[in-house]
N, C-alpha and C positions, 0 to 999 in steps of 0.2 A: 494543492499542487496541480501546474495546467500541464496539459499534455505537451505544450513544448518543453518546458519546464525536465520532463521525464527524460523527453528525445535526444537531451544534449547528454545525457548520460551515461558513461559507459558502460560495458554490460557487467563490471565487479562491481562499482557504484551499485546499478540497479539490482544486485544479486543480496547485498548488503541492505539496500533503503528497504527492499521488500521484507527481510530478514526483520529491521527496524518495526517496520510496519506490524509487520505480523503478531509482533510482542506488543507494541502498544493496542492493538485490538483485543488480546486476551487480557491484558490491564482494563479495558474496558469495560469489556463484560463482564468481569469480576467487579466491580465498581458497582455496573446497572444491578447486577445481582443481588448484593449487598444492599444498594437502594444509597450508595453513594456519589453516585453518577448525577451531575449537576447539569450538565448538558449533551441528552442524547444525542441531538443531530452530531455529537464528534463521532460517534458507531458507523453512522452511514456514510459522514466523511474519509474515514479511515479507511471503511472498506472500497471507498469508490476508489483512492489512492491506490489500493493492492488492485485491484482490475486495471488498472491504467499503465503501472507496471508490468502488471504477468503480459498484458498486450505486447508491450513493445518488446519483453523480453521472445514472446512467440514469434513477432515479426521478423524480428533479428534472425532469429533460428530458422524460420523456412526461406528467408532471405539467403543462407549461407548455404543451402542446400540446392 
């Protein structure tokens, strides 16, 4: 997911995708855990995803203030 990609979103969207997000990362690591995890670099995609979210969602918020 690109950063503009994030930008066009609004903030219940992005409150949700993150929500999304957050589940499939702990799917994840329960995966790597197990030793079922077929492609780690999804670990560090997914988290880079929630960092690019909680961004915008911060920007938003000291924007409004």
């Amino acid at each position: 997911m690109k950063i503009s990609e994030v930008r066009e979103l609004t903030n219940a969207e992005l409150s949700t995708k993150l929500y999304e997000l957050k589940e499939q990362l702990f799917d994840l690591r329960r995966k790597k855990a197990v030793g079922a995890l077929e492609h780690g670099e999804e670990v560090t995609r997914v988290r880079k995803d929630i960092a690019r979210v909680s961004m915008v969602l911060r920007e938003r918020e000291l924007e409004s203030k």
